[in-house]
PDB file of N, CA, C and O in Angstrom:
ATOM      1  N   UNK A   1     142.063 154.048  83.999  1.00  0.00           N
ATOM      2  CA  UNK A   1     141.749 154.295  82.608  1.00  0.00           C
ATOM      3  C   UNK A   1     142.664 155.407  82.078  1.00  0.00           C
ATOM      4  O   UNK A   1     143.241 156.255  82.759  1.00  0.00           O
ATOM      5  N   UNK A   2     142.698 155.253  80.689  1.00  0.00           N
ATOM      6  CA  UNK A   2     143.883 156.409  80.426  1.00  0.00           C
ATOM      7  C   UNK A   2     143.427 157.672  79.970  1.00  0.00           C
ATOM      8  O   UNK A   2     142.549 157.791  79.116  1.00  0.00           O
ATOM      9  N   UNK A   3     143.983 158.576  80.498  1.00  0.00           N
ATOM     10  CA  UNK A   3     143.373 159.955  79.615  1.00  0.00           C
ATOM     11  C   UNK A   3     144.392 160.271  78.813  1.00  0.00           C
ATOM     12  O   UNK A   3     145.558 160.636  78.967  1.00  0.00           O
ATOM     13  N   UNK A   4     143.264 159.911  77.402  1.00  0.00           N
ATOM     14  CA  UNK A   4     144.252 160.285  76.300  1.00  0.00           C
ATOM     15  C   UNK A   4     144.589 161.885  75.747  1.00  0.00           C
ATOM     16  O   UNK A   4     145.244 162.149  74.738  1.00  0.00           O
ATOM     17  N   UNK A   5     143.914 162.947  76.758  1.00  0.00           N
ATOM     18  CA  UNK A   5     144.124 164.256  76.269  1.00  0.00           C
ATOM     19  C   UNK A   5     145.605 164.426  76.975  1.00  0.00           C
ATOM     20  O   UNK A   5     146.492 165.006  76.348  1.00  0.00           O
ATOM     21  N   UNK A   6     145.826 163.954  78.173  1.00  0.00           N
ATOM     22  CA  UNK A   6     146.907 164.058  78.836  1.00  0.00           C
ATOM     23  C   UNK A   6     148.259 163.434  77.736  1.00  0.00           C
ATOM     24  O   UNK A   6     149.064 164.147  77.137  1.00  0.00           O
ATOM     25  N   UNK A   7     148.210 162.326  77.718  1.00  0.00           N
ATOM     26  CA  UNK A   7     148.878 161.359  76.930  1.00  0.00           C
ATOM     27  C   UNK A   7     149.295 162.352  75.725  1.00  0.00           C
ATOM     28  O   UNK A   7     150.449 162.778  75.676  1.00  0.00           O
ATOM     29  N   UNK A   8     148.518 162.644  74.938  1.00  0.00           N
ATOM     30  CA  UNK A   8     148.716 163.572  73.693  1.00  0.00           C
ATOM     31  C   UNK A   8     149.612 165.083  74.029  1.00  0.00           C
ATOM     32  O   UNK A   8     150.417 165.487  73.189  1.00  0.00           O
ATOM     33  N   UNK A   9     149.435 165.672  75.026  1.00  0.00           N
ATOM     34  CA  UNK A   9     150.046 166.665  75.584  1.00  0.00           C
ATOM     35  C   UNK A   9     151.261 166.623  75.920  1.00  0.00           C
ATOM     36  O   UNK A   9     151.978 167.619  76.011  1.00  0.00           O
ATOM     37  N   UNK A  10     151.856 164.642  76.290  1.00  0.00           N
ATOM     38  CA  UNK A  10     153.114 164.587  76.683  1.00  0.00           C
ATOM     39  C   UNK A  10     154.156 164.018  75.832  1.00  0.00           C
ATOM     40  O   UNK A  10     155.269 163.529  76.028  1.00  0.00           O
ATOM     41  N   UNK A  11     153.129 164.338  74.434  1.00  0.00           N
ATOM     42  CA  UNK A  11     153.908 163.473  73.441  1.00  0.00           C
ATOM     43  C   UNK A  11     155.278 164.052  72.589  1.00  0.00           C
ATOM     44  O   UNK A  11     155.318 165.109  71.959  1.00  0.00           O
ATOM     45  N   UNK A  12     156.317 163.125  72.738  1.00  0.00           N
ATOM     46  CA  UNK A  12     156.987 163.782  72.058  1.00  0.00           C
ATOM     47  C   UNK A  12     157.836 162.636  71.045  1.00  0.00           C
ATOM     48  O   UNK A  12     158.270 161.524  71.345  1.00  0.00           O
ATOM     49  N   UNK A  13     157.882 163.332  69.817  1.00  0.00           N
ATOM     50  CA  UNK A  13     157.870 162.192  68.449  1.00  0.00           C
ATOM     51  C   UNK A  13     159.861 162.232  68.899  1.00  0.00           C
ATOM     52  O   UNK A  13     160.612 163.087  69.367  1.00  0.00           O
ATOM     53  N   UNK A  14     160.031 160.696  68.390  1.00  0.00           N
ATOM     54  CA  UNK A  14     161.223 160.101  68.422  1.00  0.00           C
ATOM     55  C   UNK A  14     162.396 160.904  67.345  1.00  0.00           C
ATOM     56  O   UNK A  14     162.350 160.955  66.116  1.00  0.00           O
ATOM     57  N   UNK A  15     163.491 161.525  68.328  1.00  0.00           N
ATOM     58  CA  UNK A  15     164.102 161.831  67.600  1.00  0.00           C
ATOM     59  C   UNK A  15     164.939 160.854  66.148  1.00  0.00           C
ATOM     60  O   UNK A  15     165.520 161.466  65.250  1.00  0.00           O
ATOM     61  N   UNK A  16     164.859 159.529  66.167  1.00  0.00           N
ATOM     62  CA  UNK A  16     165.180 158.888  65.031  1.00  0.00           C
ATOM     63  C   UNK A  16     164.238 159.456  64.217  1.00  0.00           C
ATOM     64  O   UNK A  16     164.706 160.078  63.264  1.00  0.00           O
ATOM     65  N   UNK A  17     162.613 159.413  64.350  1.00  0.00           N
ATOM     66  CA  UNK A  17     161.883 159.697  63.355  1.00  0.00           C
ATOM     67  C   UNK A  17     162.261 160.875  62.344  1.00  0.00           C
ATOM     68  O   UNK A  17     162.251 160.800  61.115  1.00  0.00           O
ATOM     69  N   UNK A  18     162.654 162.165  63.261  1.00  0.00           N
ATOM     70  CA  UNK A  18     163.138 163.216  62.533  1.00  0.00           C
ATOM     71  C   UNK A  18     164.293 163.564  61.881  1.00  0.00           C
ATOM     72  O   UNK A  18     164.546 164.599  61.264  1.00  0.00           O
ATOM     73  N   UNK A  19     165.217 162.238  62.153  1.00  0.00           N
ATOM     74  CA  UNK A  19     166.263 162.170  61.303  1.00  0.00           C
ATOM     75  C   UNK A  19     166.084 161.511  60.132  1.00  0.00           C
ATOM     76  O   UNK A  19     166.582 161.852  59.059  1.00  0.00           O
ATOM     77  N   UNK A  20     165.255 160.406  60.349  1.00  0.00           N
ATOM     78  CA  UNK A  20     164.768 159.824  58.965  1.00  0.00           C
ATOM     79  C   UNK A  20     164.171 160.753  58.202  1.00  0.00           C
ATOM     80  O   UNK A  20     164.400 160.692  56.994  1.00  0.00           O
ATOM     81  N   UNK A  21     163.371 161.708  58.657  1.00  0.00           N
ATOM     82  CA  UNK A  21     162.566 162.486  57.708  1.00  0.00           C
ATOM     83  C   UNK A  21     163.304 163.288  57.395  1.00  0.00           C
ATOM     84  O   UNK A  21     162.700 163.979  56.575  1.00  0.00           O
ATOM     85  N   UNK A  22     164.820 163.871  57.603  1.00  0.00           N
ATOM     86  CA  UNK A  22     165.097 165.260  57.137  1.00  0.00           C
ATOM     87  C   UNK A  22     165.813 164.121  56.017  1.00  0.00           C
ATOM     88  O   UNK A  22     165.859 164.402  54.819  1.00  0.00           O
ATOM     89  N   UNK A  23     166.257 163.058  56.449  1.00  0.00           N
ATOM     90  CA  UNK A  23     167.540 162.025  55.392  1.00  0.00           C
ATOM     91  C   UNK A  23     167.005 162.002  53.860  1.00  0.00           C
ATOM     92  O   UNK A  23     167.584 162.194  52.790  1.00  0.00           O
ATOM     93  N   UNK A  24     165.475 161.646  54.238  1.00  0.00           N
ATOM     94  CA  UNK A  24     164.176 161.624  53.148  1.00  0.00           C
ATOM     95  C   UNK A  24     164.217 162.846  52.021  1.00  0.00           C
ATOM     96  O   UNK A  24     164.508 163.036  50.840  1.00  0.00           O
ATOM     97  N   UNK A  25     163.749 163.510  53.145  1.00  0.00           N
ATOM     98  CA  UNK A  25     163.387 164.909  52.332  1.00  0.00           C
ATOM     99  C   UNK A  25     164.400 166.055  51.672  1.00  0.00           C
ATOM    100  O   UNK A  25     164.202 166.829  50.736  1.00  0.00           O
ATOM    101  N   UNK A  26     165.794 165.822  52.695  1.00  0.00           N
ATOM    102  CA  UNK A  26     166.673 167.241  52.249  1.00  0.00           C
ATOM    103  C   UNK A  26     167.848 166.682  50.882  1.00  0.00           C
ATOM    104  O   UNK A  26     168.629 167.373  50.229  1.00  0.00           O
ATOM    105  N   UNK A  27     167.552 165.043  50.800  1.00  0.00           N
ATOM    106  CA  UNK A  27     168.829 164.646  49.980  1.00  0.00           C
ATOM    107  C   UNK A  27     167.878 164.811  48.391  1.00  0.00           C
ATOM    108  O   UNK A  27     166.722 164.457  48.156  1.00  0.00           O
ATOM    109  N   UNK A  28     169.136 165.645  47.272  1.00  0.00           N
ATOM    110  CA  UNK A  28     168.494 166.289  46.246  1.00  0.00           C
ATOM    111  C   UNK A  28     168.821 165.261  45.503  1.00  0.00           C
ATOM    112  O   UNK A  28     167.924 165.181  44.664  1.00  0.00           O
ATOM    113  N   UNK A  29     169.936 164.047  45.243  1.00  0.00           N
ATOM    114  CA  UNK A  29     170.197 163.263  44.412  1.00  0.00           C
ATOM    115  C   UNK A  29     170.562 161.967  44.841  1.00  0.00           C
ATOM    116  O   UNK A  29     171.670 161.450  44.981  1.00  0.00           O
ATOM    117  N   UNK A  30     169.154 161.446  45.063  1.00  0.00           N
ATOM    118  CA  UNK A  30     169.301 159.858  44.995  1.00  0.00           C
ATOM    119  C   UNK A  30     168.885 159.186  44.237  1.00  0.00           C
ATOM    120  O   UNK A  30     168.180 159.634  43.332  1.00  0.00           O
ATOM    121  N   UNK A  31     169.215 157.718  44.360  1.00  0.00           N
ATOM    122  CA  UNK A  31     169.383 156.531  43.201  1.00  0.00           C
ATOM    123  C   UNK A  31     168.006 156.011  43.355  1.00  0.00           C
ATOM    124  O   UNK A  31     167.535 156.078  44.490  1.00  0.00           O
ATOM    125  N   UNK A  32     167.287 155.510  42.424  1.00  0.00           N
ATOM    126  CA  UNK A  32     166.031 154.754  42.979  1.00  0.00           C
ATOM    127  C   UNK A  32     166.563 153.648  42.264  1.00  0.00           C
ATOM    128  O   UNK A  32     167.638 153.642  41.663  1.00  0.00           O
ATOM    129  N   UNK A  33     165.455 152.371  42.399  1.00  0.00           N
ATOM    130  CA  UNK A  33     165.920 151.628  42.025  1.00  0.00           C
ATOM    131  C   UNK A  33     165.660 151.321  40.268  1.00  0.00           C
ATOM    132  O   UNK A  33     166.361 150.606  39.552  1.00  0.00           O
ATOM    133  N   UNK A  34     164.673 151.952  39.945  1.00  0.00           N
ATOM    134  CA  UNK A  34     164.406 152.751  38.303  1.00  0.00           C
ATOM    135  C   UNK A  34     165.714 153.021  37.434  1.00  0.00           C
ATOM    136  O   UNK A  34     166.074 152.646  36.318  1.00  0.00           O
ATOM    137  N   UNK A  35     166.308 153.883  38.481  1.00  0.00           N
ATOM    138  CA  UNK A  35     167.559 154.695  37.840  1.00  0.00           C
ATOM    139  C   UNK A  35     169.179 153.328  37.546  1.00  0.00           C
ATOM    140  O   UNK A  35     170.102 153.334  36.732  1.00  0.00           O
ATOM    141  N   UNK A  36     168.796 152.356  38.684  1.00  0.00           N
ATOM    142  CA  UNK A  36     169.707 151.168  38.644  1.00  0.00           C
ATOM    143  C   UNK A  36     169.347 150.089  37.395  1.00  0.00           C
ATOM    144  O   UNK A  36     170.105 149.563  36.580  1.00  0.00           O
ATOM    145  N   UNK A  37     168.093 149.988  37.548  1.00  0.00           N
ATOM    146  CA  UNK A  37     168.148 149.149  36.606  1.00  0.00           C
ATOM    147  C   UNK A  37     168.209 149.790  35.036  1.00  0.00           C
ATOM    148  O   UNK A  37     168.768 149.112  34.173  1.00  0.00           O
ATOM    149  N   UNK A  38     167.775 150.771  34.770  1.00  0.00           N
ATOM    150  CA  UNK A  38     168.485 151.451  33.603  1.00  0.00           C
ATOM    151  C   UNK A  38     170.163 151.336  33.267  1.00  0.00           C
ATOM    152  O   UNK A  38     170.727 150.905  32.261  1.00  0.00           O
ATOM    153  N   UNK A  39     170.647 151.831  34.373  1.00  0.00           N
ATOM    154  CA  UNK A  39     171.901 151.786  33.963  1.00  0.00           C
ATOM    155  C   UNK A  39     172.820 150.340  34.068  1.00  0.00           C
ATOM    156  O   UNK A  39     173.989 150.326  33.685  1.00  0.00           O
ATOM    157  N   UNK A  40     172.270 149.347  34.531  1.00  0.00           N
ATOM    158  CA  UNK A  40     172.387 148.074  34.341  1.00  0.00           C
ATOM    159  C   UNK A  40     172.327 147.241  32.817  1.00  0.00           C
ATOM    160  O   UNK A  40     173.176 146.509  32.306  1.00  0.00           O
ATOM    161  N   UNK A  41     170.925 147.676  32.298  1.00  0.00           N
ATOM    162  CA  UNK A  41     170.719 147.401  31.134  1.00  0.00           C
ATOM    163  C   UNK A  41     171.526 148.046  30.256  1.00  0.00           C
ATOM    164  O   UNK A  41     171.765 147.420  29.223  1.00  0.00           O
ATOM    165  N   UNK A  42     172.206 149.547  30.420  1.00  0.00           N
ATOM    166  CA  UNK A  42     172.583 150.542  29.551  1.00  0.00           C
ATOM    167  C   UNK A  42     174.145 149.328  29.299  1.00  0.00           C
ATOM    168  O   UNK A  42     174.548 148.847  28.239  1.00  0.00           O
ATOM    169  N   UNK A  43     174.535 149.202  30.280  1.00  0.00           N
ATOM    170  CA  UNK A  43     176.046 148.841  30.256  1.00  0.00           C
ATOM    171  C   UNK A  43     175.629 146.916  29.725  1.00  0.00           C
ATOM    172  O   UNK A  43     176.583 146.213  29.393  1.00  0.00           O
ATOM    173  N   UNK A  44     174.727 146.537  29.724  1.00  0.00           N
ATOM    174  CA  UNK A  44     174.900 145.148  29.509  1.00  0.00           C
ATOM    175  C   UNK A  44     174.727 145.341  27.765  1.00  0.00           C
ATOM    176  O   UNK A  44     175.359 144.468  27.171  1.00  0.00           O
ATOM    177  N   UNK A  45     174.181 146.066  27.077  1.00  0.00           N
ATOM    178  CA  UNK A  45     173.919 146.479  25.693  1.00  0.00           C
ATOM    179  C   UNK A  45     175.403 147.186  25.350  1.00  0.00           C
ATOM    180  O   UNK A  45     175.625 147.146  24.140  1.00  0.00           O
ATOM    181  N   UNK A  46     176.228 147.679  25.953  1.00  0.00           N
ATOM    182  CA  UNK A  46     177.343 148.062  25.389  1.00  0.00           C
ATOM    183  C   UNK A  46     178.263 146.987  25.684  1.00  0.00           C
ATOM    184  O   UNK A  46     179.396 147.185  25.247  1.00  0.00           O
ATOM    185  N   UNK A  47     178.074 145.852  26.335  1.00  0.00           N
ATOM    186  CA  UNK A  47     178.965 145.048  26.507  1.00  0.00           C
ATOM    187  C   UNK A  47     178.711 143.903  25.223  1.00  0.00           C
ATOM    188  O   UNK A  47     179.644 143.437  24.569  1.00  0.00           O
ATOM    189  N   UNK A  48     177.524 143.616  25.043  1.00  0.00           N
ATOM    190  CA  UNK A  48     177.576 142.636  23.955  1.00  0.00           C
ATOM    191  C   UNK A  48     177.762 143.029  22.422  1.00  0.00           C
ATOM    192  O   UNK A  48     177.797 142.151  21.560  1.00  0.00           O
TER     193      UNK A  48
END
């Protein structure tokens, strides 16, 4: 049977995880996809 107090003690979170989270959190200017489709529309109204 497993002892999950042990298990928890030997845990150690995936370093990918913490690269995803700093990629997430430390970048100050990204695109959403809000910001695309605005400027999609912006340029299709100056084209016609």
């Amino acid at each position: 049977m497993l002892n999950f107090d042990e298990e928890i003690k030997k845990f150690q979170p995936s370093l990918e995880v913490d690269d995803t989270e700093d990629a997430i959190y430390n970048t100050n200017s990204t695109t959403d996809v809000t910001d695309i489709v605005l400027e999609l529309l912006k340029e299709m109204k100056e084209n016609q």
